[in-house]
N, C-alpha and C positions, 0 to 999 in steps of 0.2 A: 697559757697555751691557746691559739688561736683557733679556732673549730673554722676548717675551708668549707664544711656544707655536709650535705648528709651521702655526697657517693665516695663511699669507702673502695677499694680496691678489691676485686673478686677474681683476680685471678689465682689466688691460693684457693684448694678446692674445701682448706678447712678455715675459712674465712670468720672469725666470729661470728660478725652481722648474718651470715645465713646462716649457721649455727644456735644462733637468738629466734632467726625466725620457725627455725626447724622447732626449736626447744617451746615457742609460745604455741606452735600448732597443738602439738602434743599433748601439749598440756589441754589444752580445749577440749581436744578428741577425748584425753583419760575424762574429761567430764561427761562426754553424750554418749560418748559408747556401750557403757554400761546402761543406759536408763530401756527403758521399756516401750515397746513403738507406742502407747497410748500418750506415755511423757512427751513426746516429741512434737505432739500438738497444742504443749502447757505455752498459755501467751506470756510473751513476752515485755518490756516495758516499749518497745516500736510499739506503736498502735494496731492491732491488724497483723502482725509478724508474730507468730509461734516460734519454737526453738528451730522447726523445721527450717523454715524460712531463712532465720539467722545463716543456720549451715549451706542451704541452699542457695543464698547470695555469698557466702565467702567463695562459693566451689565455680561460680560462672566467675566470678573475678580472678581467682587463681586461672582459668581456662582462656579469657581474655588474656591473661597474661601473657599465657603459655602463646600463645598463637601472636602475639607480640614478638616476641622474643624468637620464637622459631618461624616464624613465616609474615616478616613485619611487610607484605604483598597483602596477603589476606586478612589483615588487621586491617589495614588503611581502609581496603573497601568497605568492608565490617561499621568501621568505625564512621566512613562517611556518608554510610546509607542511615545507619541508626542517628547520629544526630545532626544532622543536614538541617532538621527542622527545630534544633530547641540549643542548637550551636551557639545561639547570642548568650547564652543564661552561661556559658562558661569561659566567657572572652576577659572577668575578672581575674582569674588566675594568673592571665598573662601580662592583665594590668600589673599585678601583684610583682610577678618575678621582674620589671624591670624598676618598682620601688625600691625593694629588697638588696636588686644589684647596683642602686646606690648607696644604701645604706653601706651595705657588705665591703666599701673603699675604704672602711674605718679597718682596720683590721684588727679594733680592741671592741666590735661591737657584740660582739658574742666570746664570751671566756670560761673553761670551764676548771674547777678548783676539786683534787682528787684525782677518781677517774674517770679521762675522757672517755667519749665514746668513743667505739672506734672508727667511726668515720672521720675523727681527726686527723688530719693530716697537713704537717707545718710545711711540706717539703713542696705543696703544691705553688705554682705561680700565681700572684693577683690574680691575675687574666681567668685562669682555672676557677680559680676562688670562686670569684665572679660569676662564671658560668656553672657551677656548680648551684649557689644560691640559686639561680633562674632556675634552674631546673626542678628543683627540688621542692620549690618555694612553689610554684604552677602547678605542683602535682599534690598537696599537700596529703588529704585522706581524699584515696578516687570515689568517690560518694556520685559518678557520672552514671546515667540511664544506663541501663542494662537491658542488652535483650533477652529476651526466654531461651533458657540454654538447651531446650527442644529443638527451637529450629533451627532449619538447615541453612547453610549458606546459601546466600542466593534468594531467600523467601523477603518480602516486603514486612515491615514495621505496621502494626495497621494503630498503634496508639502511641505515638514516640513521648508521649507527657508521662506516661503512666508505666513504660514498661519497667522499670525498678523493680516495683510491686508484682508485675504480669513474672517478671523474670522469675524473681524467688516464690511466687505463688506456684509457678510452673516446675522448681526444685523440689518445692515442699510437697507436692504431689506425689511423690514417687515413695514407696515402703524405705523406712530409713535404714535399713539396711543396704540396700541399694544409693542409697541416697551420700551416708556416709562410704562405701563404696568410693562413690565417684570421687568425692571431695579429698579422701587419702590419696587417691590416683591422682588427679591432677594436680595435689601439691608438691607429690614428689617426684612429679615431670617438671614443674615448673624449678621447683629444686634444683635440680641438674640439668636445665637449661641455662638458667642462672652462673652456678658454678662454671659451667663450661663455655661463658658468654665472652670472646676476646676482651682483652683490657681497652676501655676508650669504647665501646660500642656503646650506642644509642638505637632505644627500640623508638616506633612509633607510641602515642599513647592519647586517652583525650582532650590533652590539652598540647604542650610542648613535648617533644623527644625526651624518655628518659632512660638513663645509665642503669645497668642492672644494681647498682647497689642503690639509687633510688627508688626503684622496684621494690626492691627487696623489705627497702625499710617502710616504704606506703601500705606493703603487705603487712606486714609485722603491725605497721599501727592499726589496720583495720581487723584483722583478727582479733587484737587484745581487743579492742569495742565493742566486736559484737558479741564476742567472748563476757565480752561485762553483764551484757545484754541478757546473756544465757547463766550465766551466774548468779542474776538479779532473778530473776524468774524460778531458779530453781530452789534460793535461799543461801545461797555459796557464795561463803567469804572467798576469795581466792588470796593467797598467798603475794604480797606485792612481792617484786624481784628488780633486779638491776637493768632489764630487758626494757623498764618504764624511761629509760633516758631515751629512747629512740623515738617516744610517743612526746614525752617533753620537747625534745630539738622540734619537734616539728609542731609542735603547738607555740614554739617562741617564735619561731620563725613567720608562725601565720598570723603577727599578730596586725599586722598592715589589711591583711585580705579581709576581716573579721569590719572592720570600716569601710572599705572598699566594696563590698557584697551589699552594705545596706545605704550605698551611696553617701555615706561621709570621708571627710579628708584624714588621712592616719597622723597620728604627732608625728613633729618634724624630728624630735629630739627620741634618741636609743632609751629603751629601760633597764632599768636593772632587775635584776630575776634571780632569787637565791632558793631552792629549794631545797628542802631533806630527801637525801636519798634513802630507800629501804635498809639500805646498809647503814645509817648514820651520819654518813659523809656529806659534805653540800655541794649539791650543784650549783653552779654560777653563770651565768649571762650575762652582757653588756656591762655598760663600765662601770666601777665602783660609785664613782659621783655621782652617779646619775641621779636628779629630783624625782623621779618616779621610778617606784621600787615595789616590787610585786615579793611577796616570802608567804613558805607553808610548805607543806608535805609533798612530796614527787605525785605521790600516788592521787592525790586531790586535785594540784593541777590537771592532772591528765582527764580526771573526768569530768574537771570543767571544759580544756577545752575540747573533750567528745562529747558534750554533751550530754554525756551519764550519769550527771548529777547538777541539782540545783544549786548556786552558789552560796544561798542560804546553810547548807548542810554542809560547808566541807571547809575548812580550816585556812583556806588562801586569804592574805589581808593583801590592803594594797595601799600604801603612803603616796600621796599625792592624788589631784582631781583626774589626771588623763591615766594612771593603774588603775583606779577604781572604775574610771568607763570602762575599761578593757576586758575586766573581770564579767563586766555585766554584758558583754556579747562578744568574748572569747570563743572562737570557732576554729577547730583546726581540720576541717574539711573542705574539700571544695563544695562548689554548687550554693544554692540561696539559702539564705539565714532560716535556719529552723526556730521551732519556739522555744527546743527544750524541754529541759522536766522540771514538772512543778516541784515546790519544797515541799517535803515530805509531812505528811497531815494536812495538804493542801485540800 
């Protein structure tokens, strides 16, 4: 079965994919909601990011969203006053999606064995295919500046390098109750902006236009991260689920930009990618022959490539010399090469 790319079709309003992403909020939220406003300043493995934080950049990213998606006028401004001055550090991503849409000619380079996700879809054209990859592949985890979800439209940027940090610091400030507050609200605007987004609609975003089902699923992967984030901190195992193929598709996908971001050339040849899913079942990627072959757990992939964990500690092997570089700066975000986390007893 061919996987066309990660935008599924949203115009059924019971759509999996936002049903996934509904279902991974939730989950997060049964985690913070409960805890005690003193927990909520327990740090986290970000450096400098408390749990507050964590929640405080999910809720300005859901909000960017939203304002994407219902008012893509006031987005563009938004988006070209805040990164007008640090725009070069993200022109890789678009390097990225027109490698990707040539890979994506193959139409055996991505296969998945079981069950697909459901953004599979056989019934779409090449051409679709195509443009589905770019899309998706450009926007991979939106890890783009953020500004302080304080200010007002209209107010100037006075640190565009730093507001990331300025942003969620500026979340984290506020009584978490209020805070969690906001973050349920605006994910269940964004929700049903979503759902009700015509079929074929393209929002603005910081990189290339993206479809609400690619929205959908950047969101999904960035919640489960920071979600990990918050999980690690508080000593919580969390439950892997089937939800982890959304974060996989888009960590295979990234795996061109992960070369590209540190200025080396990507292998010319597809890999092969087999992983265990939580259920048992194998996921599968690119073509069987392939000389380079990456296998191990869904759930380990995924925190290599968010960076949740050190490659040291987590069960991925990789047969051949150019899987085993990949393993070693696997990135499925956008934006510059982070360092990572050290191996554990480092």
């Amino acid at each position: 079965m061919s996987d066309s790319g990660s935008a599924a079709v949203l115009d059924d309003p019971h759509s999996e994919l936002l049903s996934d992403l509904h279902s991974e909020s939730e989950e997060l939220d049964r985690l913070v909601a409960p805890l005690e406003p003193g927990r909520w300043l327990l740090a986290t493995p970000s450096p400098g990011w408390s749990l507050a934080h964590q929640i405080a950049h999910l809720t300005w990213t859901d909000s960017a969203a939203l304002l994407a998606v219902t008012d893509p006028r006031a987005f563009a401004a938004e988006s070209d006053k805040a990164l007008g001055p640090v725009r070069p550090i993200f022109a890789g991503p678009r390097r990225l999606a027109r490698t990707l849409a040539a890979l994506s000619e193959s139409p055996e380079y991505i296969q998945y064995t079981g069950d697909p996700p459901p953004c599979d879809r056989r019934s779409a054209s090449e051409g679709e295919s195509r443009r589905r990859d770019e899309e998706s592949a450009a926007n991979v985890v939106h890890q783009t500046p953020r500004p302080d979800p304080r200010r007002s439209t209209g107010q100037d940027l006075a640190a565009p390098d730093t507001f990331v940090d300025e942003g969620a610091a500026a979340g984290a400030a506020l009584p978490p109750a209020e805070l969690l507050a906001r973050w349920r609200d605006g994910r269940a605007r964004l929700h049903l902006a979503l759902r009700g987004a015509p079929p074929g609609a393209r929002f603005p975003w910081y990189g290339p236009p993206m479809s609400a089902a690619s929205m959908a699923t950047a969101r999904l992967m960035e919640t489960w991260a920071h979600g990990q984030d918050i999980a690690d901190a508080l000593g919580v195992r969390r439950e892997p689920s089937a939800r982890l193929r959304h974060v996989v598709w888009i960590g295979v996908r990234a795996r061109d930009y992960a070369y590209l971001v540190r200025g080396k050339q990507p292998p010319a040849e597809p890999f092969r990618v087999e992983l265990t899913a939580p259920g048992g079942e194998l996921w599968t990627y690119g073509p069987e022959g392939a000389a380079q072959r990456v296998t191990g757990p869904a759930l380990d992939f995924c925190l290599l490539a968010t960076q949740r964990a050190h490659r040291a500690d987590l069960a991925v092997r990789a047969e051949g010399p150019d899987a085993d570089a990949w393993l070693d700066i696997a990135q499925a975000f956008a934006g510059p090469a982070g360092p990572g986390r050290a191996p554990k007893g480092a």
